[in-house]
DRENPA-3360 file (N, C-alpha, C; in nm, 2 decimals, always signed):
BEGIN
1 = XXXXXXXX = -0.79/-0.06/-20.94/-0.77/+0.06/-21.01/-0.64/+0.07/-21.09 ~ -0.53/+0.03/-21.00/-0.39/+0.02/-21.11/-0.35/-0.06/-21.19 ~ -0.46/-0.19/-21.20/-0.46/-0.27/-21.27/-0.51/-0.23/-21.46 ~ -0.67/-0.12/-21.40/-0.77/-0.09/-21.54/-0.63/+0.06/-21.59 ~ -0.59/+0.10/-21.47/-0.47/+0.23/-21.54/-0.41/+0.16/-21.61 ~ -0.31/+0.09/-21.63/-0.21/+0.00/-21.66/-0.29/-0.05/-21.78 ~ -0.44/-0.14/-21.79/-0.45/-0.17/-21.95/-0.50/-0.06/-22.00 ~ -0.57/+0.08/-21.98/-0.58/+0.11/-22.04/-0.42/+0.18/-22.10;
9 = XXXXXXXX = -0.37/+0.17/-22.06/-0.24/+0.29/-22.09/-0.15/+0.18/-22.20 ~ -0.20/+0.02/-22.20/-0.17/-0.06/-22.25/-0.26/-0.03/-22.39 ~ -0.36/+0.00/-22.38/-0.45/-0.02/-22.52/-0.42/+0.10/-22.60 ~ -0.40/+0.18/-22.50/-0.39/+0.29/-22.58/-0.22/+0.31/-22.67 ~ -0.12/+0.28/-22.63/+0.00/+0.23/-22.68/-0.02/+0.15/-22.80 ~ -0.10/+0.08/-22.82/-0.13/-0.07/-22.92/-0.23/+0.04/-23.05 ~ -0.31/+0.09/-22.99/-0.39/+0.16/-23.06/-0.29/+0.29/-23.13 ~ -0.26/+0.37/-23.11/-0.13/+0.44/-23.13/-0.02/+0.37/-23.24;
17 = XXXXXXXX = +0.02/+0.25/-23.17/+0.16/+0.18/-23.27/+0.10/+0.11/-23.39 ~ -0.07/+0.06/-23.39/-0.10/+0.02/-23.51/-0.15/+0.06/-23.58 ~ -0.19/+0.24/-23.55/-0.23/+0.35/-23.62/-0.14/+0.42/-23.72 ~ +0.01/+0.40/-23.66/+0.07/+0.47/-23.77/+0.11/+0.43/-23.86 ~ +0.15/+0.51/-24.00/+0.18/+0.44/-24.11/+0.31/+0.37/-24.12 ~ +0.35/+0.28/-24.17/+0.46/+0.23/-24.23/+0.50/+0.26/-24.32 ~ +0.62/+0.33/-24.34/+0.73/+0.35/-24.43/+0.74/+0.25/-24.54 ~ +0.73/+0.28/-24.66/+0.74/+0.13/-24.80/+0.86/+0.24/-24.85;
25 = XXXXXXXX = +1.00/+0.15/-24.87/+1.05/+0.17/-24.94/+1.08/+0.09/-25.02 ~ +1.14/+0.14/-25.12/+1.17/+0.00/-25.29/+1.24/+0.05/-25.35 ~ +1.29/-0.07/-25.36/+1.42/-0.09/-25.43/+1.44/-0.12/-25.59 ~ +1.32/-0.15/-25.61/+1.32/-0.16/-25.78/+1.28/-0.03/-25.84 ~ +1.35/+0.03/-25.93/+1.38/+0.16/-25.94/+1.18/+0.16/-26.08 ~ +1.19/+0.07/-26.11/+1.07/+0.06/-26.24/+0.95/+0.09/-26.13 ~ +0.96/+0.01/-26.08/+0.81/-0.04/-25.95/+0.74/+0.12/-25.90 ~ +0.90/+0.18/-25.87/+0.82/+0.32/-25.77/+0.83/+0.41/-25.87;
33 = XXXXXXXX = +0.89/+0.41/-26.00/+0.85/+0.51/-26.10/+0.68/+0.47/-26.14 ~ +0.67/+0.34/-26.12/+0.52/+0.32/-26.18/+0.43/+0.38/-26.07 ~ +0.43/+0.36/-25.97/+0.36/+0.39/-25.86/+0.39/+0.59/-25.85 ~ +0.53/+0.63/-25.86/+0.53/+0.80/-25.85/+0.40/+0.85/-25.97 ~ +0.44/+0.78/-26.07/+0.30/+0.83/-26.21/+0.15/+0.81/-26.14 ~ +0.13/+0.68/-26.05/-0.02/+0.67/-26.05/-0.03/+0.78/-25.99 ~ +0.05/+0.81/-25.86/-0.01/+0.90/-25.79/+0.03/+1.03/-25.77 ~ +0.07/+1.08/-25.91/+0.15/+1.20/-25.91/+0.22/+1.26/-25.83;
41 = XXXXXXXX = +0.34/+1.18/-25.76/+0.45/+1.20/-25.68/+0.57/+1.20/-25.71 ~ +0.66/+1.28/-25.65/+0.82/+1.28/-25.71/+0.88/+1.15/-25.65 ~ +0.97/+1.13/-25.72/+1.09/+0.96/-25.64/+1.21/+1.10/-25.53 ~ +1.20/+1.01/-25.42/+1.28/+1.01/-25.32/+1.42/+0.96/-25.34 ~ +1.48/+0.96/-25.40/+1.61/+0.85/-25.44/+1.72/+0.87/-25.34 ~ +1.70/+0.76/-25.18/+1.80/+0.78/-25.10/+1.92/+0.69/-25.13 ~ +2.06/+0.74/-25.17/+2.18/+0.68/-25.17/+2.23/+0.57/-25.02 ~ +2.23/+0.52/-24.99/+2.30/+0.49/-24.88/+2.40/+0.39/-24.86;
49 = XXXXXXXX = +2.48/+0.37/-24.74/+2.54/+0.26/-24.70/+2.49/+0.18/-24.60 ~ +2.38/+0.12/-24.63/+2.33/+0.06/-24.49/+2.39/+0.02/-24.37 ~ +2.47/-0.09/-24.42/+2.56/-0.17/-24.27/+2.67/-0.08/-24.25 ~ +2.75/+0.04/-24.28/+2.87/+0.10/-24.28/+2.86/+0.25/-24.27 ~ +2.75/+0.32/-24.33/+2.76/+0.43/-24.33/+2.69/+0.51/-24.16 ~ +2.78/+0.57/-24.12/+2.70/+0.61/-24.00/+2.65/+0.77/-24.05 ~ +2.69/+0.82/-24.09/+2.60/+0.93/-24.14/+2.43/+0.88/-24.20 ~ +2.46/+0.77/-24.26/+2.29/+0.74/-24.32/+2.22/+0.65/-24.21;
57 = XXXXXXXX = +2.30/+0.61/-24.14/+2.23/+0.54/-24.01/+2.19/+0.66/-23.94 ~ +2.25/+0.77/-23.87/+2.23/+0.84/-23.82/+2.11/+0.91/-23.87 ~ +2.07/+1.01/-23.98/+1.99/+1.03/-24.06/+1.82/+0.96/-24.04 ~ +1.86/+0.81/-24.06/+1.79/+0.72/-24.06/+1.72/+0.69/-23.90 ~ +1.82/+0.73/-23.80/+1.71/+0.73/-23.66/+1.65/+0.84/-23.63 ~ +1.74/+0.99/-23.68/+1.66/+1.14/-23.64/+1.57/+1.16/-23.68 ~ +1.56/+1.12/-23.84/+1.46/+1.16/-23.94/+1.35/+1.04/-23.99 ~ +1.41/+0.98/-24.06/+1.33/+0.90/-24.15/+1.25/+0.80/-24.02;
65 = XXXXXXXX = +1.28/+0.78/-23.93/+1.23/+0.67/-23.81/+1.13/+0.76/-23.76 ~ +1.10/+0.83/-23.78/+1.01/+0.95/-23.68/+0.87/+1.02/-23.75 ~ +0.78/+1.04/-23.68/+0.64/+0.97/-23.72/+0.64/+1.13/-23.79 ~ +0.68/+1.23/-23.80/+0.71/+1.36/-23.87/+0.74/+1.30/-24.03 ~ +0.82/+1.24/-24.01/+0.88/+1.22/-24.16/+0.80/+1.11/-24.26 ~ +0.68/+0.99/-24.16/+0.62/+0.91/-24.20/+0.50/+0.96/-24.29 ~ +0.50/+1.08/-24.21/+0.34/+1.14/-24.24/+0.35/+1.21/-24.35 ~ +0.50/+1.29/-24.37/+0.52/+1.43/-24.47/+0.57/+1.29/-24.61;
73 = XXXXXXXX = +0.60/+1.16/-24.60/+0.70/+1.12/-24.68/+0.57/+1.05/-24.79 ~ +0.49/+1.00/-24.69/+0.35/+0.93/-24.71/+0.25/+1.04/-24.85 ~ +0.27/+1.17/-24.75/+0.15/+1.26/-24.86/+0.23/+1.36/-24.96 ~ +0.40/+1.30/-24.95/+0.49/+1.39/-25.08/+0.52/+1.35/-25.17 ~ +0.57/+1.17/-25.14/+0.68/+1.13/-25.24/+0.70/+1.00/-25.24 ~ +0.75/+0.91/-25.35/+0.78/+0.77/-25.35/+0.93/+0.76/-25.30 ~ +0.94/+0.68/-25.21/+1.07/+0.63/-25.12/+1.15/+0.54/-25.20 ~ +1.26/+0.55/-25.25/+1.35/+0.48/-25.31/+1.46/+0.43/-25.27;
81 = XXXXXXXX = +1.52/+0.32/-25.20/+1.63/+0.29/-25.13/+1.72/+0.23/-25.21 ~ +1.84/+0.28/-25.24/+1.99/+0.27/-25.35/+2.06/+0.21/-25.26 ~ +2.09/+0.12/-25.18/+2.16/+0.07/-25.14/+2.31/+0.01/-25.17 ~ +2.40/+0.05/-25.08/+2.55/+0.01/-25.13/+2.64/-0.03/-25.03 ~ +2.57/-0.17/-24.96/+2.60/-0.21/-24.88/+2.69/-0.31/-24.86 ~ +2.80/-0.30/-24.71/+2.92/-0.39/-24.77/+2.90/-0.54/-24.73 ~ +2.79/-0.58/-24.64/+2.78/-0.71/-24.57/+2.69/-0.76/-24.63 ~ +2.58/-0.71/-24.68/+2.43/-0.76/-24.71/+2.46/-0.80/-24.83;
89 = XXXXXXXX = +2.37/-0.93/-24.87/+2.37/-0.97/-25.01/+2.27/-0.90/-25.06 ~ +2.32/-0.85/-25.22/+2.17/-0.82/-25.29/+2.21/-0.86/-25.44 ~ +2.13/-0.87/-25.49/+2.10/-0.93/-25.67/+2.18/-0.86/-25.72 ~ +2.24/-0.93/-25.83/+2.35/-0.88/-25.96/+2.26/-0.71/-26.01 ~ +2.10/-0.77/-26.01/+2.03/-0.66/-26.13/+2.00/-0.54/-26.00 ~ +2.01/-0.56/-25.90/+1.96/-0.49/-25.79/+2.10/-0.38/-25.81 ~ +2.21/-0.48/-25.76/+2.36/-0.39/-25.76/+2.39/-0.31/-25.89 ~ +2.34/-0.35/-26.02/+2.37/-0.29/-26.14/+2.28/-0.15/-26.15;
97 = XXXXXXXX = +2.16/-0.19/-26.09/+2.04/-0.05/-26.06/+2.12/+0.07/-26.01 ~ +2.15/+0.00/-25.91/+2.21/+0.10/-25.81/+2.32/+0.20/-25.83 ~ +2.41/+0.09/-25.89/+2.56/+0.17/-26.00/+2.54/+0.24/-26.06 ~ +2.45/+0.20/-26.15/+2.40/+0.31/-26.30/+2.37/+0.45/-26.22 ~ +2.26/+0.42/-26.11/+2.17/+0.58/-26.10/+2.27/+0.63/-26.01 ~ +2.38/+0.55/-25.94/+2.53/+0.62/-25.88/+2.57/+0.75/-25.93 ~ +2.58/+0.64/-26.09/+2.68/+0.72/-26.15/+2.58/+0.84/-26.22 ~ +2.48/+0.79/-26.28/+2.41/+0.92/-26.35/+2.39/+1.03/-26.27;
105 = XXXXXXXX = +2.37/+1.03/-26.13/+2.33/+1.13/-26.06/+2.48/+1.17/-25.97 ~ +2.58/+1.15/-26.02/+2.71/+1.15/-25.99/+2.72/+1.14/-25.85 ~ +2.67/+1.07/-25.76/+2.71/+1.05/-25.60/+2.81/+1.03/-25.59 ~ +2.89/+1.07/-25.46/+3.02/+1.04/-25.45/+2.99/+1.02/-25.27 ~ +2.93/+1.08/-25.21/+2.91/+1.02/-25.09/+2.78/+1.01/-25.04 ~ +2.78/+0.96/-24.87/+2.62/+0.88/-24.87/+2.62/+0.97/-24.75 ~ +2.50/+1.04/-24.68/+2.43/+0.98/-24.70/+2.36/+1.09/-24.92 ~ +2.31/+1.09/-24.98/+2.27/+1.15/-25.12/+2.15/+1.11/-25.12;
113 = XXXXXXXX = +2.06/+1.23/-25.10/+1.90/+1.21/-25.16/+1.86/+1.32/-25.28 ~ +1.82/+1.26/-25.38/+1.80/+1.35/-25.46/+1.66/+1.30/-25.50 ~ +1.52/+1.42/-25.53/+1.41/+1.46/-25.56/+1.37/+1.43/-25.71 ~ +1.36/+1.37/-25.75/+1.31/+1.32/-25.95/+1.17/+1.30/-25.97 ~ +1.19/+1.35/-26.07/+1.00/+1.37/-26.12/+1.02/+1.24/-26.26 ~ +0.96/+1.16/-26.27/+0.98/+1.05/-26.37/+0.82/+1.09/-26.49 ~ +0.93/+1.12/-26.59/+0.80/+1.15/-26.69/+0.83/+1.04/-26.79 ~ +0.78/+0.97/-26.87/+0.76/+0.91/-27.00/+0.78/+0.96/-27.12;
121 = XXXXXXXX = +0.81/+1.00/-27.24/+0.86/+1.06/-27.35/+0.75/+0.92/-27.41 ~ +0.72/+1.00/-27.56/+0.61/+0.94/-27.66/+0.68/+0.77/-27.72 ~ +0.79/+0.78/-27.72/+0.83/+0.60/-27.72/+0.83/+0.50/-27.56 ~ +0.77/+0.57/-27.50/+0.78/+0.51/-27.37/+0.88/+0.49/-27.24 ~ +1.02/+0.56/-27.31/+1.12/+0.58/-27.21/+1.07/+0.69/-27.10 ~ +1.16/+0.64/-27.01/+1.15/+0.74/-26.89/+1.31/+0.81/-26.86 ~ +1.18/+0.98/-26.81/+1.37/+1.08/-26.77/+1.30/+1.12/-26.65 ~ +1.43/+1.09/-26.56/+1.41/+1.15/-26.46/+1.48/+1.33/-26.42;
129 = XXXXXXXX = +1.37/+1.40/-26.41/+1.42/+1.54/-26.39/+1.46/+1.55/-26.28 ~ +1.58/+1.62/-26.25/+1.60/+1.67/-26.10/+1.53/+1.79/-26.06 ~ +1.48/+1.75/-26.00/+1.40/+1.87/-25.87/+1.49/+1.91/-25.78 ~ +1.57/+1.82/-25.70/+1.67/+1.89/-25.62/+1.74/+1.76/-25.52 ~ +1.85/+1.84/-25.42/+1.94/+1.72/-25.38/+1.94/+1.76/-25.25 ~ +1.97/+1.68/-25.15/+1.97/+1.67/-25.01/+2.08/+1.63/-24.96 ~ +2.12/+1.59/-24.82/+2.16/+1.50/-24.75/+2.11/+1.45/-24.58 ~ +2.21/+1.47/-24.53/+2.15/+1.47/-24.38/+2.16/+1.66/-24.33;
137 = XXXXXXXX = +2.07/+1.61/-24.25/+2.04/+1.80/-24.21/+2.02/+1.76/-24.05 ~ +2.12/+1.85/-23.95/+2.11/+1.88/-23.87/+1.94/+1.93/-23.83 ~ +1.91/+1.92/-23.72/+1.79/+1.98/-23.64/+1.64/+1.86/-23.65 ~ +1.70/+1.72/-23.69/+1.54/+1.66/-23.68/+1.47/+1.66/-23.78 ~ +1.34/+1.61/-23.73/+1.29/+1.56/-23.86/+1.22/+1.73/-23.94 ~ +1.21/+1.80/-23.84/+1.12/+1.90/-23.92/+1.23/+2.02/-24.01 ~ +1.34/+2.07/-23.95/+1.42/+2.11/-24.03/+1.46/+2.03/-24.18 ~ +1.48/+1.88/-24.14/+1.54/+1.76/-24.28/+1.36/+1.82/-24.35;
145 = XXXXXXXX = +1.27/+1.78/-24.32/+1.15/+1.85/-24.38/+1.18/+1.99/-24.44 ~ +1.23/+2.11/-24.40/+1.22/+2.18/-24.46/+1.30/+2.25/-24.59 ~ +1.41/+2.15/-24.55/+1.50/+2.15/-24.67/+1.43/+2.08/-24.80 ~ +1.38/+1.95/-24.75/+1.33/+1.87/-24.84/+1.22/+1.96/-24.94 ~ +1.08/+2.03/-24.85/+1.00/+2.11/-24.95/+1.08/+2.21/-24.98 ~ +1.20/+2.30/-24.95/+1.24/+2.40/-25.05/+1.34/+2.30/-25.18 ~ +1.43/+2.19/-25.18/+1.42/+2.14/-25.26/+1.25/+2.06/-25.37 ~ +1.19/+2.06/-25.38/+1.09/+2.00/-25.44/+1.03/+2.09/-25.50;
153 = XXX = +1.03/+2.23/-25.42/+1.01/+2.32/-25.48/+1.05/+2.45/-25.56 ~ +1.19/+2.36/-25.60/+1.26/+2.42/-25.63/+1.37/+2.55/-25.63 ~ +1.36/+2.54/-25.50/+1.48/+2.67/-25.43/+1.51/+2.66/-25.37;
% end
């Protein structure tokens, strides 16, 4: 009997961990503007310092790691990781991405999430409108949620 307890409490764990969704984040700023248009979603554009910043680590275990934020991130918005990391290697064109939309959206510290709606103009350029800006929010994933929909929706 504590054997069939035990798998089932096993199967049911496995069933559970490979039911929920996975977080896609990307790093190619073109890729998730193509993908925000298919599916009429705003870009997420999170600033961070991965290996150094403890505010975006921190952030990163309350909120974004928690199956609240997987679900609400899944059916709101395209995930964008800006990375400005001091150990990790990343590509010349990756690091130059990252600098440019630094500076356009003027970040000066991390963790910086800001909400863009990526439209196209008749020669095929893209502008990204601001919808609104974030950071880390005390209270978990559902408070960081609720800041997020009053940014997005503009108030």
């Amino acid at each position: 009997m504590k054997n069939l307890t035990l798998s089932l409490l096993f199967i049911s764990f496995l069933s559970l961990s490979f039911s929920q969704e996975k977080l896609v984040w990307h790093e190619d700023l073109k890729e998730a503007i193509t993908i925000s248009q298919k599916e009429n979603k705003p870009l997420m554009l999170f600033f961070t310092g991965s290996d150094w910043c403890g505010w975006c680590i921190r952030l990163q275990k309350e909120v974004f790691f928690k199956p609240e934020f997987t679900k609400w991130a899944a059916e709101n918005v395209v995930l964008v990781e800006l990375d400005f990391p001091r150990k990790k290697a990343q590509s010349q064109e990756l690091r130059a991405q990252n600098a440019q939309l630094q500076q356009q959206f003027q970040v000066r510290g991390y963790p910086t999430i800001w909400f863009v709606k990526a439209d196209k103009n008749s020669s095929g350029q893209v502008n990204l409108s601001q919808l609104g800006r974030t950071g880390y929010v005390k209270g978990g994933p559902a408070a960081w949620i609720a800041t997020a929909n009053q940014q997005l929706a503009g108030k």
